[in-house]
DOKETOR-233551 format. One line per field, with one value per residue (C-alpha): x, y, z; residue number from 1; residue in one letter. Coordinates in Angstrom, 3 decimals. Example, Ala and Ser with C-alpha at 12.3 -4.5 7.8 and 13.67 -1.06 7.14 Angstrom:
<rs>
xx = [12.300,13.670]
yy = [-4.500,-1.060]
zz = [7.800,7.140]
resi = [1,2]
resn = [A,S]
</rs>
This chain:
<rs>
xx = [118.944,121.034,120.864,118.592,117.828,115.855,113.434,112.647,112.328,109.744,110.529,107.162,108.148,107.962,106.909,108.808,107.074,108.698,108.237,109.354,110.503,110.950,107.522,108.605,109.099,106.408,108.973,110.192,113.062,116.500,119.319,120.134,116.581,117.137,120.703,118.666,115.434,117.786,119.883,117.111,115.048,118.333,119.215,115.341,116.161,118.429,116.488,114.107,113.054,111.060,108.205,106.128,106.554,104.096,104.995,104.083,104.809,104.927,103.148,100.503,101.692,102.603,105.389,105.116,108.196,111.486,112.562,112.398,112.893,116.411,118.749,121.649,119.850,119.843,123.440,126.545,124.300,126.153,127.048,123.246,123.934,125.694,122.579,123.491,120.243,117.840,119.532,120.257,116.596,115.427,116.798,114.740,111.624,113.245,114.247,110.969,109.316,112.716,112.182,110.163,108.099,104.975,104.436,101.323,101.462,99.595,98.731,97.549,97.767,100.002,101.360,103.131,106.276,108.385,105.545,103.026,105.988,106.367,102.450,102.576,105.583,103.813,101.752,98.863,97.602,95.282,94.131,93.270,90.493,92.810,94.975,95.993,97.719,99.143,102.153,103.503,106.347,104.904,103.598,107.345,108.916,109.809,107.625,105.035,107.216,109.466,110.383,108.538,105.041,105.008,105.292,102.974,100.359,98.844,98.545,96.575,94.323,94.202,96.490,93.109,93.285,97.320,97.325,94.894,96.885,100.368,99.574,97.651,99.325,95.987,95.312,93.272,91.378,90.747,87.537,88.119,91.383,89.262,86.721,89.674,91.256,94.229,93.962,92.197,90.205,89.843,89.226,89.773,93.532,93.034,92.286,95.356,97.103,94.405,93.645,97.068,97.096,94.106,96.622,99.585,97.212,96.193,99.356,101.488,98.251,99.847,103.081,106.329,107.443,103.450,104.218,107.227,106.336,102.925,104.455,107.155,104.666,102.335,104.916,106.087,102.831,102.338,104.525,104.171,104.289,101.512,99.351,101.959,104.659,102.648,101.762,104.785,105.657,102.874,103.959,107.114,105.632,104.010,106.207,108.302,106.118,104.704,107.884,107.492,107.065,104.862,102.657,101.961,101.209,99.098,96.865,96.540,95.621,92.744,91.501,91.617,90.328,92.902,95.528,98.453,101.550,104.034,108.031,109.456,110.584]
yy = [90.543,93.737,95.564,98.744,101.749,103.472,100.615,97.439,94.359,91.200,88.688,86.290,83.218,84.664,88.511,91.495,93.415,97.001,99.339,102.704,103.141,106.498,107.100,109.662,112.007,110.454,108.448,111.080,111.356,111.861,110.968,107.674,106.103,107.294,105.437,102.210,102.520,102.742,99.506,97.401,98.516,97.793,94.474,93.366,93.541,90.309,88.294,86.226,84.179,87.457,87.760,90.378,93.578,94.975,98.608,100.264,103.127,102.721,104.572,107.186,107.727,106.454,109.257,112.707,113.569,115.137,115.701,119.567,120.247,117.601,119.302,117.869,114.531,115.605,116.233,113.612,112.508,110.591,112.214,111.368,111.515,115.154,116.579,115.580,114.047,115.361,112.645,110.174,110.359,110.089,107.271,105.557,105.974,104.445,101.498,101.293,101.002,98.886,95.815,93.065,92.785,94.224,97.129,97.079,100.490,100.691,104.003,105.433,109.490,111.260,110.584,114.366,114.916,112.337,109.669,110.900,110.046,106.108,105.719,107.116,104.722,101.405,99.053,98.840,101.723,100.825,103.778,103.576,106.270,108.462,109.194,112.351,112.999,115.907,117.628,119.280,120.668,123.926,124.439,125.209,127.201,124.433,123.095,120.712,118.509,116.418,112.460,111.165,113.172,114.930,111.342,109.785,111.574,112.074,108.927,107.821,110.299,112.437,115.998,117.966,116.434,116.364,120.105,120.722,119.040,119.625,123.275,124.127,121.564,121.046,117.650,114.742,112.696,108.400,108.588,111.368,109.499,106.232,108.712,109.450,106.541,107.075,104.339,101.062,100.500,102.004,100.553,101.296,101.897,99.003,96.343,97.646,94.406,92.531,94.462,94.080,90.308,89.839,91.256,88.885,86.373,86.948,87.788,84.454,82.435,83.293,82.267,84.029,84.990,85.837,88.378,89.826,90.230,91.715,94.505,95.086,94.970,97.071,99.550,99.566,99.562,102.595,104.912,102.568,104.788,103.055,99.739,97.309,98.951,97.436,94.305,93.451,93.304,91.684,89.094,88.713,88.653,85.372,83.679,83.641,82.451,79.859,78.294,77.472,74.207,76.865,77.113,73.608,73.486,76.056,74.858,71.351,72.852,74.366,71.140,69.244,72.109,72.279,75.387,75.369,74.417,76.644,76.637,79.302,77.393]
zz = [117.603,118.362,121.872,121.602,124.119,122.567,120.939,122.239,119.679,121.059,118.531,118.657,116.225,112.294,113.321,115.331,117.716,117.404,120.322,120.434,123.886,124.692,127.395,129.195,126.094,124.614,121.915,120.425,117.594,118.768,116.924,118.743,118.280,114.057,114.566,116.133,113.641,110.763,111.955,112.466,109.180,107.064,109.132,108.112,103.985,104.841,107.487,105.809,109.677,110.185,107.867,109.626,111.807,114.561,115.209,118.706,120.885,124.911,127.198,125.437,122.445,119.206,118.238,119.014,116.512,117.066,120.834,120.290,124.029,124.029,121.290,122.508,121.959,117.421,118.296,117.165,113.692,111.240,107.555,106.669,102.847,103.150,104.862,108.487,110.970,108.163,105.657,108.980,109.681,105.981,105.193,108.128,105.948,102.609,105.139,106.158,102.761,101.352,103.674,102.370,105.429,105.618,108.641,110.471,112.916,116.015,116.908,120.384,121.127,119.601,115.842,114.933,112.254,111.835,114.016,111.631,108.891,110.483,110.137,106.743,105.970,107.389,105.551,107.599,110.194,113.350,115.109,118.949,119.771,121.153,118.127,117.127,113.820,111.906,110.182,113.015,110.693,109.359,112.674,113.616,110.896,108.600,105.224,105.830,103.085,105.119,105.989,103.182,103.960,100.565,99.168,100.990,102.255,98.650,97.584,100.505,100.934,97.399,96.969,98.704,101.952,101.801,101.121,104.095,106.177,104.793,104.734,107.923,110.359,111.635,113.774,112.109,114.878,114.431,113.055,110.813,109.936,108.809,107.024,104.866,104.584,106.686,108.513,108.174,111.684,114.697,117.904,121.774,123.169,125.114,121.833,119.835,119.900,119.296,115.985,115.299,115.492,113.197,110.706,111.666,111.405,108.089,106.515,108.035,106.500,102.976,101.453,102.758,99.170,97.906,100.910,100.077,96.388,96.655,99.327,96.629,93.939,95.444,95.966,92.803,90.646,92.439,90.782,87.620,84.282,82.382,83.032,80.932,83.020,86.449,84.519,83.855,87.585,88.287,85.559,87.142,90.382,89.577,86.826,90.434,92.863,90.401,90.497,93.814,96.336,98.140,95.265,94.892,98.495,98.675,95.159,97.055,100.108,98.692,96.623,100.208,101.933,104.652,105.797,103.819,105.206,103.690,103.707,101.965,99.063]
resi = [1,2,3,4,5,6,7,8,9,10,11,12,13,14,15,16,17,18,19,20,21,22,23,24,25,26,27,28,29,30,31,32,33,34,35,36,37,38,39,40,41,42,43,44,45,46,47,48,49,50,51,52,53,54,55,56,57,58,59,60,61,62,63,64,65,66,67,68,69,70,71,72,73,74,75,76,77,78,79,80,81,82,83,84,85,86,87,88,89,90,91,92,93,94,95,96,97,98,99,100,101,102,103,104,105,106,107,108,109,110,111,112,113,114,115,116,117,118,119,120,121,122,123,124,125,126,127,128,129,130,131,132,133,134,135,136,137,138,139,140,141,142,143,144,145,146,147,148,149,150,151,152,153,154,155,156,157,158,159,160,161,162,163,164,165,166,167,168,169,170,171,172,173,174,175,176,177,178,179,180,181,182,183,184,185,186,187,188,189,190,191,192,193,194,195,196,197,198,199,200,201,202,203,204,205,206,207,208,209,210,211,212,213,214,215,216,217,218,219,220,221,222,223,224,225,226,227,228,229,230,231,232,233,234,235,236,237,238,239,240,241,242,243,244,245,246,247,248,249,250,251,252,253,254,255,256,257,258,259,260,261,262,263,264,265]
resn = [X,X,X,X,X,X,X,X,X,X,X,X,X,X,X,X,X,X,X,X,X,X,X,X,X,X,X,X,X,X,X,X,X,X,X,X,X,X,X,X,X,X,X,X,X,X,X,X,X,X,X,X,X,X,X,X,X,X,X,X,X,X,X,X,X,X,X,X,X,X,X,X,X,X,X,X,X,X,X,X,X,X,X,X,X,X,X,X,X,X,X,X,X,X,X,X,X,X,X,X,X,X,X,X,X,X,X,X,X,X,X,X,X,X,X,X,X,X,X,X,X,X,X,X,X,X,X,X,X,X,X,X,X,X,X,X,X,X,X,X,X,X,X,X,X,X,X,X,X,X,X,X,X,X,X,X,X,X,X,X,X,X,X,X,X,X,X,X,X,X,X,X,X,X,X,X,X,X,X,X,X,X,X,X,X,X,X,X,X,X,X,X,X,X,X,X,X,X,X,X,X,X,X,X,X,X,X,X,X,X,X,X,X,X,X,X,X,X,X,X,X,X,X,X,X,X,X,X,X,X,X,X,X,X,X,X,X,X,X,X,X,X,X,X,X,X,X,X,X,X,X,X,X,X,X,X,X,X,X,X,X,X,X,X,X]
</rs>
């Protein structure tokens, strides 16, 4: 595992606890943590010994988004695709969705721009009672469209809730947020982790490549043009993991009533 400053990486046997570990400015974005977020996301498409990732923020908040009061900190950005830290940062959120693990996001305080983005990126969102989401974007002269938002904001919570929130820049609370679907439970600060590692749980109880495919799957089907466009990954999907020594593991586990025992093969 690489050295990081600006995030801290607790590998716990098959899953990656992923701090952001920035407390005293409340983890927010400078160009450094993008440079460190962006290494570890690509690094995760080839490491198959991690199979799930727990993502966190220190201290008492999640994210609050770009480090607005460090500019020298945005400064240095690599070439970012022609568009400079916009196009550095981006490509964090494609990273994010482009692994084959699946994301589970714990979320204290604040979650604002491009923390609101990593929640909207991740797989699974668990909201401590203190969280605080919005698009803090338009709030500061920018459009509300930005790191991925636009994308997926609407298909979590429908275009009318998007567009209040997109447009208005207005905070979203936890138990509004599970009203709406934007996250899946809430619970207190304190039982974060524990919420998190129902999740883990769950997810390392099923077959490492059932995993991958159904977060890839899922994914896909989304944007799918018509149903035999999403059945057909779906076919492929399981023409693949039917060819497995997983599979057969995991059909006799069930005759004998037992927890499979899965390898990955």
């Amino acid at each position: 595992m690489s050295s990081y400053e600006t995030i801290d990486i607790d590998v716990r046997g098959d899953v990656h606890w992923l701090t952001l570990n920035r407390p005293d400015r409340l983890n927010a974005i400078n160009t450094q943590m993008a440079t460190e977020l962006g290494r570890y996301f690509g690094d995760l498409y080839q490491d198959r010994s991690c199979r799930v990732v727990v993502m966190q923020g220190a201290g008492r908040a999640f994210c609050a988004g770009l480090d607005m009061k460090d500019p020298n900190g945005l400064k240095g950005a690599p070439f970012g695709g022609g568009f400079g830290f916009q196009g550095h940062l981006a490509d964090v959120y494609v990273k994010m969705r482009r692994c084959p693990q699946p994301v589970i996001s714990l979320i204290q305080g604040a979650a604002s721009g491009g923390g609101f983005a990593f929640a909207l990126a991740s797989d699974i969102r668990v909201a401590g009672k203190s969280m605080k989401m919005n698009s803090a974007f338009i709030k500061i002269g920018l459009s509300s469209c930005d790191m991925g938002v636009s994308y997926f904001l609407p298909r979590l919570v429908g275009v009318t809730l998007a567009s209040e929130m997109m447009l208005t820049g207005r905070f979203v609370d936890a138990d509004r947020a599970l009203s709406i679907g934007l996250v899946n439970e809430v619970v207190p600060d304190s039982g974060l982790a524990k919420a998190g590692q129902v999740f883990v749980d769950e997810m390392l109880a099923t077959s490492p490549m059932g995993l991958r495919l159904t977060k890839e799957g899922l994914n896909m089907s989304i944007d799918a043009g018509s149903l035999e466009a999403a059945m057909a990954i779906e076919n492929r999907n399981q023409v693949l993991c039917s060819g497995t020594e997983d599979f057969k593991e995991g059909l006799q586990a069930f005759v004998e009533k037992r927890p499979p025992r899965y390898s990955d093969t």
